[in-house]
C-alpha beads as a LAMMPS data file, in Angstrom:
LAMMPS data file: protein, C-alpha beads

146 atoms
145 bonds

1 atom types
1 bond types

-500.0 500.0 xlo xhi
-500.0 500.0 ylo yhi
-500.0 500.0 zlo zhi

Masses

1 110.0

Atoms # bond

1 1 1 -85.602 320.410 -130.245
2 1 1 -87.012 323.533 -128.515
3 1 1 -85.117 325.189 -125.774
4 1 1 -88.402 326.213 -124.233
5 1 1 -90.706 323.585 -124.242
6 1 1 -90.895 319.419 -123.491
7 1 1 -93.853 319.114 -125.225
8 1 1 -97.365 320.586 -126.813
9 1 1 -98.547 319.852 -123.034
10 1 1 -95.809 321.702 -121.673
11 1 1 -96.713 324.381 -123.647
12 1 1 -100.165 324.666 -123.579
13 1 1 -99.664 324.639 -120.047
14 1 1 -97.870 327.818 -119.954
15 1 1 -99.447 329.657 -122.819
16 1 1 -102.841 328.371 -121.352
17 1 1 -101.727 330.701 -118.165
18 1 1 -101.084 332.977 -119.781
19 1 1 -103.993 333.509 -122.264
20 1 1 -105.924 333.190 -118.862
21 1 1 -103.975 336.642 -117.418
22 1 1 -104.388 338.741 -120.640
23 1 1 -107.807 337.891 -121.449
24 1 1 -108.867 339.057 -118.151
25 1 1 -106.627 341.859 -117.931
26 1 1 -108.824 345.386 -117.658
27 1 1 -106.092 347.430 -119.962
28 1 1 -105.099 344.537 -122.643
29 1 1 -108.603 342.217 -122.692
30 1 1 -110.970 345.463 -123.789
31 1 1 -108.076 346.315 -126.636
32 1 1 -108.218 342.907 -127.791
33 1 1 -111.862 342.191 -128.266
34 1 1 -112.028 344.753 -130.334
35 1 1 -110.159 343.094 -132.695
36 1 1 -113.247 341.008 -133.636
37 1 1 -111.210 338.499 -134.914
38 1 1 -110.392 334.380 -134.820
39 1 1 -106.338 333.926 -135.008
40 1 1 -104.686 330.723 -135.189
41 1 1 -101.481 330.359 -133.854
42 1 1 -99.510 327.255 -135.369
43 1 1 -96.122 325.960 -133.736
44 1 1 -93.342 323.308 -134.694
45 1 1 -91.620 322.103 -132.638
46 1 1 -93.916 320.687 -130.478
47 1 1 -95.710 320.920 -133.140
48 1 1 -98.864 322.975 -131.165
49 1 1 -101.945 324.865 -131.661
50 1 1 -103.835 327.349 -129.928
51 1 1 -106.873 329.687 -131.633
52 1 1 -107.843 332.308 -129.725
53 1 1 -111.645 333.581 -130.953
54 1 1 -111.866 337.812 -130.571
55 1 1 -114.907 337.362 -132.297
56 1 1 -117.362 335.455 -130.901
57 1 1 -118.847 336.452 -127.023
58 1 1 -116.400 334.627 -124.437
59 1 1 -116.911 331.548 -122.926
60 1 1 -115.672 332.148 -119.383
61 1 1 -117.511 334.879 -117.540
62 1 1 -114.204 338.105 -116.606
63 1 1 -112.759 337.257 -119.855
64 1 1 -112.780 339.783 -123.388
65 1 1 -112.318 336.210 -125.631
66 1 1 -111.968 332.571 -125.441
67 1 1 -108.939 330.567 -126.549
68 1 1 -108.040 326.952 -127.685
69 1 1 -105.437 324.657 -126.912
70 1 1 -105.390 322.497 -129.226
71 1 1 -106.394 321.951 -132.557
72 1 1 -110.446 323.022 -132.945
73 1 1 -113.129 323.031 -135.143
74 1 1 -113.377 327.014 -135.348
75 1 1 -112.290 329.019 -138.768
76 1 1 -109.820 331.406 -138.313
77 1 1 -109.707 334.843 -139.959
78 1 1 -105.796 335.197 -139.697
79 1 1 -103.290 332.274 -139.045
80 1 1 -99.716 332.515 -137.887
81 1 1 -97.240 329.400 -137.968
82 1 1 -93.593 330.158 -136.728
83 1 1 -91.484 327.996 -134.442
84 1 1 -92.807 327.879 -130.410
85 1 1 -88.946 329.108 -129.149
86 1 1 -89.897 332.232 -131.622
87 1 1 -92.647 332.943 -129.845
88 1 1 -91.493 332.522 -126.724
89 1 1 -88.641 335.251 -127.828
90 1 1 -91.312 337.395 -129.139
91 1 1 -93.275 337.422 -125.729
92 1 1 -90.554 338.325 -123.783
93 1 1 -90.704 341.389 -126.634
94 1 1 -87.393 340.259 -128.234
95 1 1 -89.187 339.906 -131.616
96 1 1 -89.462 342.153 -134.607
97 1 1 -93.036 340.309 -136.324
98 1 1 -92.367 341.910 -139.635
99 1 1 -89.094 341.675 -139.588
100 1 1 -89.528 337.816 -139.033
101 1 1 -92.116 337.751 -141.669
102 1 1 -90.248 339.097 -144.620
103 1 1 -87.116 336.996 -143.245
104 1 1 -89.460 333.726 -143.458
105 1 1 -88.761 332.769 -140.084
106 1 1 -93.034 333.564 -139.533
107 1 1 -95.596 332.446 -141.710
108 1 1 -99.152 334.078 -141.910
109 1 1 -102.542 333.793 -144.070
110 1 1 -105.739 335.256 -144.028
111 1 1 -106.505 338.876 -142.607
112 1 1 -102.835 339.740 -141.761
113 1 1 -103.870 343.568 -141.444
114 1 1 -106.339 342.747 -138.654
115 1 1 -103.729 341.287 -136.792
116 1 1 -101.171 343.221 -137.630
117 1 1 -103.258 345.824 -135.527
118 1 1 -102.845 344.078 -132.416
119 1 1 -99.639 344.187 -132.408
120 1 1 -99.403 347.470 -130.548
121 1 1 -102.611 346.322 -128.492
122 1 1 -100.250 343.101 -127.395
123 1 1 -97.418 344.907 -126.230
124 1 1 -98.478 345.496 -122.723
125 1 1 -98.819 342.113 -122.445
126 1 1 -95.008 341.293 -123.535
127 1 1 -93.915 342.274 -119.443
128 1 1 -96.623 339.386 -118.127
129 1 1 -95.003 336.702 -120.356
130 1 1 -92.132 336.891 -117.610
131 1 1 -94.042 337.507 -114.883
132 1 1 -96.461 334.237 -114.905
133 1 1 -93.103 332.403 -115.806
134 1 1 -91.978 333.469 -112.571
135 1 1 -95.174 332.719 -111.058
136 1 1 -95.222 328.862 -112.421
137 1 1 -91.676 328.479 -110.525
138 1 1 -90.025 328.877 -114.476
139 1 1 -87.970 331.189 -113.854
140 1 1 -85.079 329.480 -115.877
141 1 1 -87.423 329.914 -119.202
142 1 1 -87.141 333.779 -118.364
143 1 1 -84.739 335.597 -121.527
144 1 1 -82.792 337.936 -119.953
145 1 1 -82.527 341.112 -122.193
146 1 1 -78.574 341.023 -123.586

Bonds

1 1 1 2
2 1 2 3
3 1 3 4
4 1 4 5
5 1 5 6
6 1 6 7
7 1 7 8
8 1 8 9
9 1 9 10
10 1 10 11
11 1 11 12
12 1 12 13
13 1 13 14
14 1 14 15
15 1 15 16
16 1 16 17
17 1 17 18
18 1 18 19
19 1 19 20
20 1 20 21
21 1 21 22
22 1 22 23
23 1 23 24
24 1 24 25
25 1 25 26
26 1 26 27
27 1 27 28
28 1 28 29
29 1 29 30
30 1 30 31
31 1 31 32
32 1 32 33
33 1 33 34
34 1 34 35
35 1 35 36
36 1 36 37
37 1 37 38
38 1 38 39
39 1 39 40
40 1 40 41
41 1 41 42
42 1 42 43
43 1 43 44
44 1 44 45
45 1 45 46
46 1 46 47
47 1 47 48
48 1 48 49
49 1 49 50
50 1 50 51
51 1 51 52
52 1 52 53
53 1 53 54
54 1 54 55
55 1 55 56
56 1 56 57
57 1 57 58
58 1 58 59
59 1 59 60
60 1 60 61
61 1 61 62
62 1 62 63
63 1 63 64
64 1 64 65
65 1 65 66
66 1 66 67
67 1 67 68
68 1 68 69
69 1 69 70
70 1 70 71
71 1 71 72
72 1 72 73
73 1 73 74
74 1 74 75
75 1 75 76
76 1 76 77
77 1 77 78
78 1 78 79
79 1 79 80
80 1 80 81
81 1 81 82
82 1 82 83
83 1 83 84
84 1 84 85
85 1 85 86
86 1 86 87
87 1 87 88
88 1 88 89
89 1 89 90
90 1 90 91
91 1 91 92
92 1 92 93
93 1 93 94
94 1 94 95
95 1 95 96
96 1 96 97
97 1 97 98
98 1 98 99
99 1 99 100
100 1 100 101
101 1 101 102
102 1 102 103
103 1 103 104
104 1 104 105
105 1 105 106
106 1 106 107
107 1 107 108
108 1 108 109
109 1 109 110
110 1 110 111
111 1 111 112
112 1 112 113
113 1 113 114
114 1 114 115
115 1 115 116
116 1 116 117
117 1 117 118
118 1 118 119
119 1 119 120
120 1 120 121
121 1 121 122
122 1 122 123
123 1 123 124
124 1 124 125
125 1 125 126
126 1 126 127
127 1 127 128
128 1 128 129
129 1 129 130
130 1 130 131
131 1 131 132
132 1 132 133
133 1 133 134
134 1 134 135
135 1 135 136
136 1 136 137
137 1 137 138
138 1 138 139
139 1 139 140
140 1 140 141
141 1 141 142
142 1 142 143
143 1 143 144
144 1 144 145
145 1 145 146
C-alpha cells in the first residue's frame, strides 16, 4: 500500500502537474531536451506509467518535451521501474539513484548513461516537487527533511 498515492489516477494527477511545471520551466526544460532521449518510468504500487519523450519535438507549444501518463505506444531508450513512494522520496531529493540501484530497490534498462546524465540536470527540479504539492492543497504528502 503506498503512503503517497490512492491510485495510478491519483498519481498521474500529481506527477502530470508536475511534468507540466518542469517541462516549461526556462532553467530545467532547455537542460532536459537536450537529453534527446525517451525514458520510461515504471511504478508498483499503483502499479503506473508515465514516458516522458526528450526526443521527439513537443507536443504542447512552451514546453522542451512531451510526457505520457499512462502506458503508450512510444519505445523508450532508458526505462526505470522502482516503487511510486521511492520516487516520491527521491523528488523531494531524499534519494541516492545509484545507491538505490546497486541496493535493488530501482530497476533500469536500456541507455542508463543517458539518463544517468540528467540526474544533475533534474536536481533543480527536486525544490518544485514540494512546491506544486503545496499548490494542489497536499501539503500533508510534503517529506519534511529529518
Amino acid at each position: 500500500m503506498s503512503k503517497y498515492y490512492k491510485d495510478a489516477d491519483d498519481l498521474y494527477r500529481i506527477y502530470g502537474y508536475f511534468m507540466d511545471k518542469i517541462l516549461t520551466d526556462e532553467k530545467i526544460g532547455p537542460k532536459m531536451s537536450k537529453a534527446g532521449i525517451i525514458i520510461r518510468f515504471i511504478y508498483t504500487d499503483p502499479d503506473s506509467e508515465i514516458t516522458i519523450d526528450l526526443k521527439n519535438p513537443p507536443q504542447k507549444e512552451g514546453y522542451y518535451g512531451s510526457y505520457y501518463l499512462g502506458p503508450c505506444s512510444i519505445k523508450e531508450d532508458v526505462w526505470s521501474k522502482q516503487a511510486a513512494d521511492f520516487s516520491h522520496s527521491f523528488w523531494h531529493g531524499h534519494e541516492n539513484p545509484i545507491a538505490a540501484v546497486t541496493k535493488g530497490r530501482v530497476k533500469q534498462g536500456g541507455n542508463i548513461v543517458a539518463m544517468m546524465k540528467l540526474l544533475p540536470v533534474v536536481r533543480p527540479a527536486f525544490q518544485f516537487f514540494p512546491i506544486i504539492l503545496k499548490e494542489m492543497g497536499l501539503d500533508h504528502l510534503i517529506i519534511q527533511k529529518k
